[in-house]
C-alpha positions as CSV (number, residue, x, y, z in Angstrom):
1,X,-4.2,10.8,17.9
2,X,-4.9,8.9,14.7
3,X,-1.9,7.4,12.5
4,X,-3.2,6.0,9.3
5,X,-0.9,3.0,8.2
6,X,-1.0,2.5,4.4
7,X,-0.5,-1.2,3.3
8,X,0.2,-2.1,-0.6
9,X,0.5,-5.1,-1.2
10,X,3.8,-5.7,-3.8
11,X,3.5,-9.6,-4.7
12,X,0.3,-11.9,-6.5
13,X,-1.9,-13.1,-3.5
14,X,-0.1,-16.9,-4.8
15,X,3.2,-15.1,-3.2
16,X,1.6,-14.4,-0.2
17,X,2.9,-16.7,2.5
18,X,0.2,-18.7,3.3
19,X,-0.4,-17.2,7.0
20,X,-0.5,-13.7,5.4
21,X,-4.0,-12.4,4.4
22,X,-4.3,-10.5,0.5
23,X,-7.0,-8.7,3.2
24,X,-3.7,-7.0,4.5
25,X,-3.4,-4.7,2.1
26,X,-5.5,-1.2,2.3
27,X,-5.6,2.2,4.6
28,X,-5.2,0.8,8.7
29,X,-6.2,3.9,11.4
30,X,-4.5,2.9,14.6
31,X,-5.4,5.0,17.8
32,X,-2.0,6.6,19.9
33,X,-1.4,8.3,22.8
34,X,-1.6,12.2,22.7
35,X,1.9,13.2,23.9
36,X,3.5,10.1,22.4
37,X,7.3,10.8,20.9
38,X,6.7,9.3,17.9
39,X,3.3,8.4,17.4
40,X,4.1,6.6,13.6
41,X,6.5,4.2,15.3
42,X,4.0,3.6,18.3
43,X,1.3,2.9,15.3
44,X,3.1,0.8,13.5
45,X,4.6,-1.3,16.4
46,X,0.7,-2.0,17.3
47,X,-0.1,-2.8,13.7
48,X,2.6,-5.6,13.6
49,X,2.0,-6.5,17.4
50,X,-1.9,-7.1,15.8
51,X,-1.1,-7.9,12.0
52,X,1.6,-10.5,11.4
53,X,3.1,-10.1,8.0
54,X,5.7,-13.5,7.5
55,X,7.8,-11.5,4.5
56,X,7.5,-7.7,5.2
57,X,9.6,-7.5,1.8
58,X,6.3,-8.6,0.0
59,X,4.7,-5.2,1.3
60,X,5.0,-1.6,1.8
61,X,4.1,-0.4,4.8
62,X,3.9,3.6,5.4
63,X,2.6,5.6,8.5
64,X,1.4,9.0,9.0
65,X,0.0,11.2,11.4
66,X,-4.2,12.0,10.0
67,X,-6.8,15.2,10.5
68,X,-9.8,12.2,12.0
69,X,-11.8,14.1,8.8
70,X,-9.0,12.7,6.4
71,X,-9.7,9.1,7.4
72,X,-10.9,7.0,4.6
73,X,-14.4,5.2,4.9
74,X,-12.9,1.9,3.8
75,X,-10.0,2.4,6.9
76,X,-9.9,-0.7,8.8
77,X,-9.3,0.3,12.6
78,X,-6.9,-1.4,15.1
């Protein structure tokens, strides 16, 4: 199953915290499990697990569940 994990990016890339990447910001696919309970928690636990974000507060960060046809060209995949 494929969770596409929207990043905006809310702050000037001179906000950023200097670990954090202005990269982070776009459309994320991250593969699940089929069965999983909740596959948008499962995707977004891997997308922090692989993407460290210092101040989450300087982002929004929203998951849903995508039709593999949906998924944008420009999706980065994790």
């Amino acid at each position: 199953m494929n969770v596409l994990v929207a990043v905006t990016q809310l702050v000037p890339d001179e906000a950023l915290d200097t670990d954090d990447s202005p990269e982070i910001a776009g459309s994320h696919i991250v593969e699940v499990r089929d069965g999983s309970s909740d596959p948008t928690e499962e995707a977004l636990d891997t997308f922090h697990k692989t993407i460290g974000i210092a101040c989450l507060d300087d982002c929004s960060i929203s998951a849903s569940t995508i039709d593999p046809a949906a998924i944008p060209a420009d999706a980065t995949w994790i």
